[in-house]
C-alpha positions in Angstrom: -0.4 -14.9 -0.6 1.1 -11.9 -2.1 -0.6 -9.2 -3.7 0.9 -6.4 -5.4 -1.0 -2.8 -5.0 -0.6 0.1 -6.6 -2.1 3.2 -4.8 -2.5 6.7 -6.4 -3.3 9.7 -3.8 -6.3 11.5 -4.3 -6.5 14.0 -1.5 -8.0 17.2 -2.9 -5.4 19.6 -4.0 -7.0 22.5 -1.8 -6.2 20.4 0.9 -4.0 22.8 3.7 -0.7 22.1 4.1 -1.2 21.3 7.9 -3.9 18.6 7.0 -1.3 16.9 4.1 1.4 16.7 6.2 -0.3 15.0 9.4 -1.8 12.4 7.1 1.6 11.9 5.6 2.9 10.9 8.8 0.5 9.0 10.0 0.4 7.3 6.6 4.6 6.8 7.3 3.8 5.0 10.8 1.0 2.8 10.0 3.1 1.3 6.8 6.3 1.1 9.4 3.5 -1.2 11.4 2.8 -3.0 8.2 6.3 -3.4 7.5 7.2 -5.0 11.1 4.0 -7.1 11.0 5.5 -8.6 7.6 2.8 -7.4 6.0 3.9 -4.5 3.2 7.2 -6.5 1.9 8.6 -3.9 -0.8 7.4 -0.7 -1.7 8.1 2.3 -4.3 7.0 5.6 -5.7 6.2 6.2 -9.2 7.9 9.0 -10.3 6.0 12.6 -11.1 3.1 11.2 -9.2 1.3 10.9 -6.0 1.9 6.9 -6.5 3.5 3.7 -5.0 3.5 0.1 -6.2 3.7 -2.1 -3.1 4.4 -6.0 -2.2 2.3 -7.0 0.1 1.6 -10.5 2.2 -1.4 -11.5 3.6 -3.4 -14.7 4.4 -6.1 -13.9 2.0 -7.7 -10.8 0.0 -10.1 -10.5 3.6 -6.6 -10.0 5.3 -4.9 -7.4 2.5 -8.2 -5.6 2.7 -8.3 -4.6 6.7 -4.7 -3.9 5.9 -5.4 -1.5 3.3 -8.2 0.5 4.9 -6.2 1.0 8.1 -4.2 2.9 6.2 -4.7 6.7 7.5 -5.5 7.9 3.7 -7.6 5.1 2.6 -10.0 7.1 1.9 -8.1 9.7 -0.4 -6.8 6.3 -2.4 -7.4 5.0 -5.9 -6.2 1.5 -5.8 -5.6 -1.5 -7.7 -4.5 -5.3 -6.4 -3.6 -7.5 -8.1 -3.0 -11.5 -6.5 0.4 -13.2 -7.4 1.0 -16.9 -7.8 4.3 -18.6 -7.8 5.6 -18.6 -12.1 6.6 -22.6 -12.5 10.1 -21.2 -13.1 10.4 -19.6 -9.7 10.0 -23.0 -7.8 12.8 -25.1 -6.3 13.3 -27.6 -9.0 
């Protein structure tokens, strides 16, 4: 199934720098995990905020959800997912 999820950072802005920018790289290798695993297909930033809109493949919503929380800043994320199906126009005729 593929899900699209949009993510919006909500790590406290008195956060220290030190603190941001270790979550930012663990955040960096966990997606490249995702990314290998097949599982995070496409993903962007919104600009002007602390945002991304991502593809993502999983089995099922159980599968997307472990996915999600293994993220390093799951906890600092507003998200929303939405579940894709196939538009009749997109299948091999």
């Amino acid at each position: 199934m593929e899900f699209l999820v949009r993510t919006e950072n909500t790590l406290p802005p008195d956060t220290p720098d030190d603190v941001r920018e270790e979550l930012r790289a663990r955040e960096r290798e966990r997606a490249m995990e995702l990314r290998a695993a097949g599982v995070l297909r496409r993903l962007w930033r919104v600009p002007g905020r602390g945002a991304t809109i991502g593809l993502y493949e999983a089995a099922d919503p159980a599968e997307l959800h472990d996915a999600l929380v293994s993220l390093p800043m799951w906890k600092w994320m507003d998200i929303t997912v939405e579940a894709l199906a196939t538009h009749p126009q997109e299948k091999a005729p």
